[in-house]
C-alpha angles and dihedrals in degrees: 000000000000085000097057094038090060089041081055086048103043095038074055093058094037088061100044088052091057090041091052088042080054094053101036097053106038097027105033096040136125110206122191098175117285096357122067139181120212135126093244096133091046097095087043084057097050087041090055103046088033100052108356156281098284094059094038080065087053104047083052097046104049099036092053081050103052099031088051081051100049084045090060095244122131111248112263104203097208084054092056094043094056089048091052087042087055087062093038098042088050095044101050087046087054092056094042094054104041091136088067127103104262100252086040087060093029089054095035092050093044100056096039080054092053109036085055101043097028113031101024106031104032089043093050084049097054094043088053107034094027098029094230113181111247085234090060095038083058085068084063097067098068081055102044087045090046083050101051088041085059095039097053094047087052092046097045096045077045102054093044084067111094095214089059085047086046099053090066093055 
């Protein structure tokens, strides 16, 4: 009976978390064009170092699917792979480097998240499905490193508050 109730609750928390990642990226969102700031991978983030890698992918995945749907865009598949590799790449960095001081992983895992989803996969998507000069996709970088500095303050001040520790357990 204990094991089903966690995998309700976590199944809970892992839905909260895509619903926030929804939010957070098509509501709460500043576009300039082709490059935008939001906080949209910041729930697949918490989801990876929180629970794994395996379930950062899929924060990242299925938010970026349902919020491209209720946004009214057709689902790219390389863009939603690079939101789900941002929780995956972050979450398997978190579990390879436990000996580190907690902002030193936090920072380290962010920004490998985000440099492969981010800066590797989604710029190769939008250089193959949206034919983006390589020259334009370069002024993608500055965002994607501002977003995983942010990130990484918000995720690490998360995760020194007991109740966020809590919610994994």
């Amino acid at each position: 009976m204990n094991h089903s109730r966690n995998s309700v609750r976590k199944l809970t928390v892992l839905a909260l978390l895509i619903a926030m990642s929804i939010v957070f990226a098509r509501v709460l969102s500043i576009s300039t064009g082709f490059v935008r700031f939001n906080l949209g991978s910041l729930p697949t983030l918490l989801a990876a170092v929180l629970f794994g890698p395996v379930e950062g992918f899929a924060v990242g995945a299925v938010a970026d699917m349902i919020g491209g749907i209720l946004s009214g865009y057709a689902i790219n598949p390389l863009i939603t792979l690079g939101a789900g590799a941002i929780g995956l790449t972050a979450g398997l960095v978190w579990r390879t480097l436990p000996s580190l001081r907690l902002g030193l992983r936090t920072q380290i895992s962010v920004l490998a998240g985000h440099t492969v989803g981010s800066i590797i996969i989604n710029s190769l998507a939008l250089h193959i499905f949206y034919n983006y000069p390589w020259s334009v996709l370069a002024a993608r970088i500055p965002n994607a490193l501002i977003l995983a500095a942010v990130n990484t303050v918000l995720v690490r001040l998360l995760l020194q508050n007991k109740t966020i520790r809590g919610v994994a357990q």
